[in-house]
N, C-alpha and C positions, 0 to 999 in steps of 0.2 A: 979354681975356675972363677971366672969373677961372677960377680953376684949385683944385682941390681935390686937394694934395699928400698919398698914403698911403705914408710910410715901412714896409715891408714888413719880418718876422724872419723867421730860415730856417723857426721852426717852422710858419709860418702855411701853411692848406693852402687851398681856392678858399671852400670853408665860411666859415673865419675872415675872409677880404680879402669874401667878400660883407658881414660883417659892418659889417665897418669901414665901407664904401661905404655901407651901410644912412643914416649919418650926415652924407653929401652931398647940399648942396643948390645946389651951382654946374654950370653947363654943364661942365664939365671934369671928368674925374676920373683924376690921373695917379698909378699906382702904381709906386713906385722900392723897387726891388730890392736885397736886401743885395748890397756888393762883394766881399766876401773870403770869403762860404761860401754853397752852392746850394740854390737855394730850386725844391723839383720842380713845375712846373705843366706840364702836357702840352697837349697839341690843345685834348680833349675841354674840361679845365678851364678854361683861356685862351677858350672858344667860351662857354662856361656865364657866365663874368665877364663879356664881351663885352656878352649880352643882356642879363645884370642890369643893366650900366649905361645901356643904352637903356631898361628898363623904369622907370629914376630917371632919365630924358630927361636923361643925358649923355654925352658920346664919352668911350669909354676911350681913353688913352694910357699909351705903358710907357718907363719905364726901366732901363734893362738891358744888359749883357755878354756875357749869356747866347747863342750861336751858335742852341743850340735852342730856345731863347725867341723870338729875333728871326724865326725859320724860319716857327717857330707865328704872331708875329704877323702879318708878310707876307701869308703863306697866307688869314688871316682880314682882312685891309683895318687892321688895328692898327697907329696908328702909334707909332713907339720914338723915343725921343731918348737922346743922350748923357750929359744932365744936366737937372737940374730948368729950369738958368739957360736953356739951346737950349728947354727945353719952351716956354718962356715966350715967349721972342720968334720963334721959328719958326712958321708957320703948319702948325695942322694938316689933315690930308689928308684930305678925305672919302670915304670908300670908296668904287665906284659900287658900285651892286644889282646883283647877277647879272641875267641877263638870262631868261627862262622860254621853256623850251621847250614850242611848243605838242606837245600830245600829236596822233599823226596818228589820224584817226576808225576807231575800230575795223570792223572787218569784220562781214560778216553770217554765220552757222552756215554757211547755205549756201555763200556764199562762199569761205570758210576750205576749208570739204570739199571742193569743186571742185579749190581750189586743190594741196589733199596729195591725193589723189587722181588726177591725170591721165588724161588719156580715153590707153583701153588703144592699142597698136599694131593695127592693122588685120590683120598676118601671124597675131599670135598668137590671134587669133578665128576662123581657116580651120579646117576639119574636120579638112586636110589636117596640118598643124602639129600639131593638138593631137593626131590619132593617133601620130605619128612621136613627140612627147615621151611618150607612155603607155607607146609600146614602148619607147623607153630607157630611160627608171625602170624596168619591167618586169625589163629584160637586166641594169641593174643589180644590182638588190634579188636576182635572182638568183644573179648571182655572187657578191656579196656572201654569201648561202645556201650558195651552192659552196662558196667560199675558207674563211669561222670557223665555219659550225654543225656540220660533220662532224670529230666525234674520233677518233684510234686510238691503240691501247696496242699496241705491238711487243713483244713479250717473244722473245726467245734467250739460249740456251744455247752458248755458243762452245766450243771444245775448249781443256781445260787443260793449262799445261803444269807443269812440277816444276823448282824451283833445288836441287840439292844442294848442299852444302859441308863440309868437312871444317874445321875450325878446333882452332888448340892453344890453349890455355886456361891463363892463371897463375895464381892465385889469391894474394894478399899482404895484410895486415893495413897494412903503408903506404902500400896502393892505396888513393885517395878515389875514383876514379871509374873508370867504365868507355873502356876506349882500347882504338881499331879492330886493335892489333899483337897483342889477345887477354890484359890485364892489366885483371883487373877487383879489388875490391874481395873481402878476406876477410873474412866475420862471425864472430862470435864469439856463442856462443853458453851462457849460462851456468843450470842448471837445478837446481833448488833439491828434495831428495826426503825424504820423510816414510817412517820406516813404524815400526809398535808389533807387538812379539810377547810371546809370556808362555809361559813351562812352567810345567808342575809340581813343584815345589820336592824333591830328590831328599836331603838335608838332615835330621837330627832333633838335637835341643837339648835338654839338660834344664832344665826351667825350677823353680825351688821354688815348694810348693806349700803346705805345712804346716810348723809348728814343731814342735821336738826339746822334750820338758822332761823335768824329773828333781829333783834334791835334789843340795844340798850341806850337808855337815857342816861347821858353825862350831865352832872351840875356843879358847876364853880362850887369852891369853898373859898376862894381868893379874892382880891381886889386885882390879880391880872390876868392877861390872858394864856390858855394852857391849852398847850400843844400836845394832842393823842396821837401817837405816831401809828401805823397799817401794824396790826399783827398782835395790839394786845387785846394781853387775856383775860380773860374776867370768867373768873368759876362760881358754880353753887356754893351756898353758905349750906348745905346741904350733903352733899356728897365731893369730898375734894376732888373725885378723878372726873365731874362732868367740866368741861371747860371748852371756852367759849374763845376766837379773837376777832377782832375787826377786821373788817373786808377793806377799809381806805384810811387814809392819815386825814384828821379831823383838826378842827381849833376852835375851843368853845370862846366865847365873848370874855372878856376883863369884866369884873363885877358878882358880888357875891350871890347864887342863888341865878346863875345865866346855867341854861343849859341848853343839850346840843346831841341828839338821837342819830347813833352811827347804825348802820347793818351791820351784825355779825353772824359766823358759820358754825357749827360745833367742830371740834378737833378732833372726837371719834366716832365712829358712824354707829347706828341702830336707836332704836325706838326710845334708848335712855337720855337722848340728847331734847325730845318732847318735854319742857318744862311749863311748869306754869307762870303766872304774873308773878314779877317782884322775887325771884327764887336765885337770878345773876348779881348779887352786889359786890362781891368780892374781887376787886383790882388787886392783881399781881404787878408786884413794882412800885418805885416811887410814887406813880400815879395815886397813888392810895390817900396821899396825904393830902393831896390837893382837889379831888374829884370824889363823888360819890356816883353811884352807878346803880340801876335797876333796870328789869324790862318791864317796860310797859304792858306789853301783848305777851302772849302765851308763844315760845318757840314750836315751831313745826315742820315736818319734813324728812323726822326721824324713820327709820325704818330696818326690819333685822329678816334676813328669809331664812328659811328651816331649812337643815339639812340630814342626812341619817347620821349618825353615830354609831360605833355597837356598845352594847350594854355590858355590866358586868355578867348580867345573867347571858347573857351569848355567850362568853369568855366559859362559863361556865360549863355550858349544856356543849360546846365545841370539844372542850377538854374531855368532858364523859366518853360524848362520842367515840375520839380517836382512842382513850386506853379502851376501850370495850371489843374496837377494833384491832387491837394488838394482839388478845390473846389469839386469834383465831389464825390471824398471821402470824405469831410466833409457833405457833405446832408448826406451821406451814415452811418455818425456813429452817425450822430444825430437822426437818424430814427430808430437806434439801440437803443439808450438809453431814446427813449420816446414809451410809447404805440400808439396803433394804432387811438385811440380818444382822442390825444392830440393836441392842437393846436398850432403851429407855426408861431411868429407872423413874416411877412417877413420884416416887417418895421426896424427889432431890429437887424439885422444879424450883427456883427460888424468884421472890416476887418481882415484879417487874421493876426497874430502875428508871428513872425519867431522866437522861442526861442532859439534856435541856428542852426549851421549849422558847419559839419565835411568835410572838403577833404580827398581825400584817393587817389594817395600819398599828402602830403604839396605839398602849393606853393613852386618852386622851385626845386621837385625833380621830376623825371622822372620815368616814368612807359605806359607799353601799353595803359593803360583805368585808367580814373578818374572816383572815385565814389564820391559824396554827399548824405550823410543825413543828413536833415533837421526835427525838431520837431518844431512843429508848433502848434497854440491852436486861437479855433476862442469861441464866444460867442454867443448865442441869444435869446430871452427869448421864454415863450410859455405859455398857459394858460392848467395846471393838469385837465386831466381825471374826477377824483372825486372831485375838486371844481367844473366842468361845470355840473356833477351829482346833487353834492349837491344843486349849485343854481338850473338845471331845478325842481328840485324835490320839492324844497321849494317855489318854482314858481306856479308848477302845484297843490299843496295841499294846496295855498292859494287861488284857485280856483274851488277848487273839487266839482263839484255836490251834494247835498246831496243824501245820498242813496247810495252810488255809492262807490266803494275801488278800488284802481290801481290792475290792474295784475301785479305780481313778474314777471320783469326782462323784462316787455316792452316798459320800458322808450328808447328812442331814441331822438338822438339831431342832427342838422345838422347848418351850418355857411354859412355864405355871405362872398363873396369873396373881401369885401371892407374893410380890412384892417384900420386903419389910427393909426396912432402913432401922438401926439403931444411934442412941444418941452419938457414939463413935464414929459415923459415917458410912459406917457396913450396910450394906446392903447383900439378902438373901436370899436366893428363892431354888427350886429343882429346874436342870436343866435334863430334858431326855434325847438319848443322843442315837442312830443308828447308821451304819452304814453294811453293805451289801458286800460279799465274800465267793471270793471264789479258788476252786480247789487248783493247790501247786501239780503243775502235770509236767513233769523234767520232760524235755526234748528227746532225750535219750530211752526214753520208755516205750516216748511212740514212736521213734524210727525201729527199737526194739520188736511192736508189736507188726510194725508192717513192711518194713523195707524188704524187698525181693520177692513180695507176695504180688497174687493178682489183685486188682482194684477191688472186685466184690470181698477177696477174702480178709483185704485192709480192713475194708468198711465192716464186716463182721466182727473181725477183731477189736474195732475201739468199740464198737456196740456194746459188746461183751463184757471189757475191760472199764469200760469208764459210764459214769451216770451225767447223758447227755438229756440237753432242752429239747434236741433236734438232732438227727440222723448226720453221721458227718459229711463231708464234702469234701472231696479230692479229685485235686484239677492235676493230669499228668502230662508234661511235653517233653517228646511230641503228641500229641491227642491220639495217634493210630497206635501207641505203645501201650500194651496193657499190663505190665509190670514198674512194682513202683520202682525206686532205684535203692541198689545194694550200699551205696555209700551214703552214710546217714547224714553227712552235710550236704546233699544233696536233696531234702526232707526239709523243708520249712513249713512250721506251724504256727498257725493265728488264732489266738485264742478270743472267743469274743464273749 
């Protein structure tokens, strides 16, 4: 029978081999699989090719390698050969038809309900029956009402008791942490202080005010005439920084022994520029060689006004002031920067540091009132809040009674006022430490003593059992029920 051979490539997917088959028109159509790399076609696919090839009225056949190819075609009545040559002369298999199952005849409404339905038991329709199930749901749903819908809140009060302890206490700077032998950690506390003061400057200064003037008498030394030009100088043979110059350009007469009296001003103002007769001979400059010079008259006009200064004694009695005022504000800012349960060891305080210090004006200039500020920074150590927590607590719970749990937040500590620092840095004194205790009362004890009792008989009950401050207190809802409740999670207690 002829046979219509489709060499299959890995890419071809059920799409593409429909293709190809599209172009047969023999009873046969056998598609051969590549050998050496896989060509995916599943159930579904292999089933889709299947009827395409009956719908072009021919039997599929495969050839293949493939385990789950071969699985697939089995499954589906496909038959598979080795090679094209076995396709050829082997007879191929005709699949049978599955065989149809008849469906069985459905049932009628009626039918069907009858059937999920069954006719009830005859007990359970007696009078008798269904009163005895009424009263047990009844006795149920009751207790059920019993046991969860009633609540109560137990509140007591148990009697406190007190741990004392006396603990010694180290304190060290190469302590990192807190240890139970009473070696805790020393802080270092370093605090930085400000302050500005000012007096009134006690100090006066003459300061120049006004210029000295007068005249000097010019006299040839020449046989010609010499020309003084506006501006010179002619100082004290006395003091080289008094010094004088001409107020106009002048020209004495030719001829030895002529002379010729100019007006001149001083050049620095105050009362030093007052000279007396004959006190200006000295010409700056050439002029020197040719001219002598003197005053006649006495200069006048000089004048110098007073001003404050401050002294060094101010400078002084300023400085005292502001460190004397440091100490009082140094406690002050150290009290700042620690809590109220820190301790302060006084042995450590170390002297006060002057980091620098500003006048206002400088030395040397003058003003009403001198100000200083001074920044300063002292040190001293102290022993932290919660290290002296941590040791007493670790103190008092190496100690604990059994039975017995601390009260939240009534730890309290107090100190000896004896100090001592050693040359190593240690510092050592008794710490007394206490907090307040109260007895383990399990949950389970008190629903033990009172759950499913009346309220009075509760309340006699813990009476009895437990050493209260105060008479206890049980609140139950709903208010008009007066049995506590049977389920002991239904039982919450506060203990105070």
């Amino acid at each position: 029978m002829k046979t219509q051979i489709i060499q299959l490539e890995p890419h071809d997917d059920h799409i593409s081999i429909r293709d190809k088959m599209n172009w047969s028109k023999t009873p046969r159509i056998l598609l051969v699989f590549p050998r050496r790399r896989r060509l995916d076609l599943d159930l579904l696919d292999l089933k889709l090719l299947q009827r395409h090839a009956r719908s072009l009225g021919a039997e599929l056949g495969l050839v293949t390698k493939s385990l789950e190819v071969i699985r697939s075609a089995n499954e589906l009545g496909v038959p598979v050969f080795e090679s094209n040559l076995a396709a050829q002369r082997e007879a191929w298999a005709t699949p049978e038809a599955p065989l149809l199952k008849r469906r069985p005849r459905r049932k009628g409404l009626r039918t069907a309900r009858e059937e999920l339905r069954p006719a009830e038991a005859k007990w359970r329709t007696h009078i008798a029956a269904r009163i005895i199930s009424l009263t047990l749901a009844t006795l149920a749903l009751l207790a059920l009402l019993v046991a969860f819908i009633p609540q109560a809140t137990i509140t007591i009060e148990p009697e406190r008791g007190t741990q004392t302890l006396t603990i010694p206490v180290r304190a060290s700077a190469d302590v990192q942490e807190v240890f139970l032998s009473g070696s805790i950690p020393a802080q270092t506390l370093r605090v930085i202080l400000t302050e500005e003061r000012s007096l009134a400057a006690s100090g006066q200064k003459a300061v120049p005010s006004q210029g000295a003037r007068g005249s000097v008498l010019f006299r040839n030394l020449t046989d010609l005439p010499v020309s003084i030009p506006i501006g010179t100088v002619i100082r004290s043979v006395e003091d080289d920084s008094i010094r004088f110059e001409t107020e106009v350009a002048a020209l004495v007469n030719a001829g030895i022994g002529e002379d010729l009296e100019v007006p001149v001003v001083a050049l620095t103002f105050g009362e030093s520029g007052n000279l007396d007769v004959d006190v200006l001979q000295a010409i700056e400059g050439e002029l020197n060689f040719w001219l002598t010079a003197t005053n006649p008259a006495p200069t006048t006009g000089g004048g110098d006004s007073f001003v404050s200064i401050p002294t060094e004694s101010d400078r002084t009695e300023l400085y005292d002031l502001i460190l004397a005022g440091f100490h009082a504000q140094a406690q002050d800012a150290i009290a700042d920067e620690l809590t109220a349960n820190d301790i302060v060891f006084p042995d450590t305080l170390v002297d006060l540091e002057v980091l620098d210090e500003t006048y206002d004006p400088p030395e040397g200039e003058t003003g009403d009132r001198v100000t200083l500020t001074i920044n300063a920074a002292v040190e001293i150590q102290y022993a932290n809040e919660a290290d002296l927590a941590e040791l007493a607590q670790a103190a008092l719970s190496a100690s604990l009674q059994p039975g017995f749990s601390p009260l939240p937040d009534s730890l309290r500590f107090s100190h000896s006022d004896d100090f001592a620092t050693n040359t190593l840095g240690v510092t050592s004194w008794q710490m007394r430490v206490e907090q307040e205790l109260l007895p383990n009362i399990p949950h389970a004890q008190i629903a033990n003593w009172t759950q499913g009792r009346k309220l009075e008989n509760a309340t006699i009950a813990l009476e009895e059992n437990l050493a209260l401050e105060s008479a206890p207190e049980i609140i139950i809802s709903p208010s008009w029920w007066r049995w506590l409740p049977l389920a002991p999670f239904r039982i919450e207690l506060i203990v105070e």
